[in-house]
C-alpha positions in Angstrom: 27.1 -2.0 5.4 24.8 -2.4 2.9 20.9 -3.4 3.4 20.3 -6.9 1.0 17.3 -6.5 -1.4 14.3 -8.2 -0.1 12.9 -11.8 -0.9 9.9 -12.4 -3.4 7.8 -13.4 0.0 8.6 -10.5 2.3 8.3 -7.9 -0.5 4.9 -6.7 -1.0 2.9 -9.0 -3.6 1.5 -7.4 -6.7 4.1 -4.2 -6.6 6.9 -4.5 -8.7 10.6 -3.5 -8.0 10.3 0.7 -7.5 6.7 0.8 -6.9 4.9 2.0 -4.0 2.1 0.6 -2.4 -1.3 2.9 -3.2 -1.9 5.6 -0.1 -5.0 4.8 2.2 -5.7 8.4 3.0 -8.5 8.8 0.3 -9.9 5.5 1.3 -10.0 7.0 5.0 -10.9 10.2 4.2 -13.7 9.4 1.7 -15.0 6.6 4.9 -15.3 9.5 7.3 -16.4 11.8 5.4 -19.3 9.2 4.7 -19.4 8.4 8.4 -20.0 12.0 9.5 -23.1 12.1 6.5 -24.8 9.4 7.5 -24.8 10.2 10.9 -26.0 14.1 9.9 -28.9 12.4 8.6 -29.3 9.9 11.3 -29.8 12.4 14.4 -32.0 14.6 12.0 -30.9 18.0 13.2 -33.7 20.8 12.4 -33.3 21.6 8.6 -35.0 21.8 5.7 -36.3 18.6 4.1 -34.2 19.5 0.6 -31.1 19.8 2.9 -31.2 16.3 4.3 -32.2 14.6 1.1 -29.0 16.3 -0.6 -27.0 15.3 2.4 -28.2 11.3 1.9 -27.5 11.8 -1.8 -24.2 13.2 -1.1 -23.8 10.1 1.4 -24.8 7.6 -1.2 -22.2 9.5 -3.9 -20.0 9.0 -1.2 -19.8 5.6 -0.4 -20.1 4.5 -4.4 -16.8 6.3 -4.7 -14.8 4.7 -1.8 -16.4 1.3 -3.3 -15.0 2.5 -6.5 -11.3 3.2 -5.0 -11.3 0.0 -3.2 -11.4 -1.6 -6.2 -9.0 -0.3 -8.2 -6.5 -0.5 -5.2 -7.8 -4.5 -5.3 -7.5 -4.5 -9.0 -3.8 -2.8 -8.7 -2.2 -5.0 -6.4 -3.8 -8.3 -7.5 -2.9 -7.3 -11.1 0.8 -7.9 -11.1 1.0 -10.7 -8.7 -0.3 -13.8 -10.6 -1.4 -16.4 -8.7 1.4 -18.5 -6.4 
């Protein structure tokens, strides 16, 4: 017994047949990674000055990336779709 092929509104909208939805593990990843950063820089642990200034800017670097990925994954899945 065979599975039927799904409807155009339970299939995922902007994917077309074959193609998989984008992963969420770098947009996870790159969010904690920017979490634990900030928060490095928050409780301001005894270090050198230089140290926590590159930690911010690594922090700031950060976050402009995972904005970055967000929107392609935006751009990629409202792409296809069209409007309805």
């Amino acid at each position: 017994m065979s599975t039927p092929p799904p409807d155009d509104e339970t299939s995922s909208p902007g994917l077309e047949n074959g193609q998989r939805q984008p992963s969420l593990v770098p947009g996870v990843v790159l969010l904690g990674l920017a979490a634990v950063l900030i928060v490095v820089v928050l409780i301001k642990p005894d270090m050198p000055q230089w140290l926590k200034v590159t930690i911010a800017i690594l922090a700031v670097v950060v976050v402009v990336v995972l904005l970055i990925y967000a929107a392609w994954v935006f751009r990629l899945l409202t792409r296809r779709g069209g409007p309805r």
